[in-house]
N, C-alpha and C positions, 0 to 999 in steps of 0.2 A: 631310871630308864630314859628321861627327858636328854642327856646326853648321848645316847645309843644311837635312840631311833631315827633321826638325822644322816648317820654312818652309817646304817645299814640301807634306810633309803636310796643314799650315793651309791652305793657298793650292787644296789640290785638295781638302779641304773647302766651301770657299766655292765653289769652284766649282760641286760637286754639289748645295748648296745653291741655289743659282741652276736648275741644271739640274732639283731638285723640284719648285722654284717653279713653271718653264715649263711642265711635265710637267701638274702642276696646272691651269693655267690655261688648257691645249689640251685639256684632258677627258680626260688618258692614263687607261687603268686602274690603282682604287686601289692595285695589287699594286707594280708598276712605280715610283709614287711613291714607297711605302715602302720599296722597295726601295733605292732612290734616296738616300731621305733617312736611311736606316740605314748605310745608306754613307758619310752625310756626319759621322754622330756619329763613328761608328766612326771614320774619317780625325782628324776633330778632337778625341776623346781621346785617341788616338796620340801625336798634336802634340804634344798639351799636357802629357802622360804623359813623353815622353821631354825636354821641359824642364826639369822637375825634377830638384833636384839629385838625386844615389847614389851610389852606394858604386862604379860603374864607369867614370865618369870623373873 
């Protein structure tokens, strides 16, 4: 699972980035967007965090 959940992290990134987007473009409140899109960093330095090599695998 140590190789997955990295990929799936990315992947549910992108997705929330997408879901920003939309968010945006239907006039959601600004709260909502960023909440949104704080979501999608967050997801996506996870990702990108646990691909690096360390000291625990």
């Amino acid at each position: 699972m140590g190789g997955v959940l990295p990929i799936l992290l990315l992947i549910l990134a992108g997705v929330l980035v997408g879901g920003a987007l939309s968010l945006r473009r239907q006039g959601a409140p600004r709260g909502a967007v960023l909440t949104t899109a704080a979501l999608a960093m967050l997801a996506a330095v996870a990702g990108g965090l646990w691909l690096l090599p360390g000291e625990g695998s």
